[in-house]
Phi, psi and omega in degrees: 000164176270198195280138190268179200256133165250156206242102209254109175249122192291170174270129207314335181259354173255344168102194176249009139352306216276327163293331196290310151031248145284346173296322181273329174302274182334295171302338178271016197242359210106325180266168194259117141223177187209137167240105207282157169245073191284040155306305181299337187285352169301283195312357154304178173279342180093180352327128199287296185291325148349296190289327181285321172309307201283006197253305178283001162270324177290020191230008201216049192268192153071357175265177176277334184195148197242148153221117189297135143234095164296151170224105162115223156277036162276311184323333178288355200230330177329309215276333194291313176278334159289355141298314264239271165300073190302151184073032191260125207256330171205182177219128174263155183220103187271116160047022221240135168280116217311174158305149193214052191297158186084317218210112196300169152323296165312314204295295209282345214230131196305145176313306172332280217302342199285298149339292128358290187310313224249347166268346179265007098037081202222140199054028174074040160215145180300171157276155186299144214298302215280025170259336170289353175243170165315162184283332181300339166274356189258333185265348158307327180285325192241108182272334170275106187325313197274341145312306191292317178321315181291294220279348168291345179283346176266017176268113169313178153248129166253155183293154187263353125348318194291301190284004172283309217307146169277147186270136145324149168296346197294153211282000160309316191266136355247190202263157201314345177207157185211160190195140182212131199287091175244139208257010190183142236293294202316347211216028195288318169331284189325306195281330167293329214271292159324326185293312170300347181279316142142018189288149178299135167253143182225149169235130199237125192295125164178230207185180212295333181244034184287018141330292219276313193254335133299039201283350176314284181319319208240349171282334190268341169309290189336284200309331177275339167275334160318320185281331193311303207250053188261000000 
């Protein structure tokens, strides 16, 4: 087939910062990419995934064929953006949380944390992700000051409302091969889970933000399921 558009979708908390990286690595490879930026459909009223589907399809249109790559809590909006996006031929799933259709976020996620989530909370919006942790953890991921600086100022805050929302349904889903990347301890569920599914699994030694800092390592994973499933 020809070459597909790879559709790099950041996750609602980190923004498309989190992508650009590997996103260059990947184009110096050759591949045709797009890191659509959906932030702004967050600040809408919602439906939440709608909105985020019609922002990523308007930003990735004109291809002959697409394969969706997430990272994070982008996984949950695939099914949304593949009805969204036509000719979407796979799906990567980086460190990323399966779909959860019918069922919200909230649904999905242990009672502490929901709770959590929901006393830090402020004007119905989180605080920005790299705010939920000590500094020092964030500066573990990203150790060159001047990235983290960026890239946290460019980490939005989402309304908590997004993660209430029921995730959809569509009859798109999912697309002929799915496949999943796992860069961290954090995501092992997920990747056993993929495993049951029968999807190819890969495991890349690093962490949630090795996109960014291993963008070599995890651009050459992308790119070797691209030759597989050619």
């Amino acid at each position: 087939m020809d070459e597909p558009l790879l559709v790099l979708v950041h996750s609602p908390l980190t923004g498309p910062r989190a992508w650009e990286p590997a996103a260059a690595v990947l184009r110096s490879l050759g591949h045709r990419v797009a890191v659509p930026d959906f932030t702004a459909a967050l600040e809408e009223g919602g439906p939440h995934h709608a909105a985020v589907a019609a922002a990523v399809a308007a930003q990735s249109a004109d291809a002959a064929a697409s394969v969706l790559v997430a990272h994070s809590g982008a996984g949950a909006l695939l099914p949304a953006i593949a009805e969204a996006v036509p000719r979407t031929v796979g799906a990567v799933f980086v460190d990323a949380l399966l779909p959860h259709p019918g069922r919200s976020w909230m649904d999905t996620a242990p009672t502490a944390l929901r709770e959590h989530l929901a006393s830090i909370a402020e004007g119905g919006r989180l605080p920005k992700w790299t705010d939920w942790f000590p500094p020092d953890v964030i500066a573990g991921l990203l150790p060159d000051q001047a990235e983290r600086e960026r890239f946290t100022a460019s980490v939005p805050r989402v309304p908590l409302s997004y993660f209430a929302e029921t995730a959809p349904d569509p009859e798109a889903w999912p697309p002929p091969w799915c496949a999943y990347v796992r860069l961290s301890e954090a995501y092992d569920k997920e990747a056993a889970e993929a495993e049951r599914s029968g999807w190819p699994v890969h495991r890349v030694d690093g962490d949630h933000l090795s996109l960014m800092t291993r963008p070599e390592a995890v651009a050459a994973v992308i790119a070797g399921l691209l030759e597989r499933h050619r």
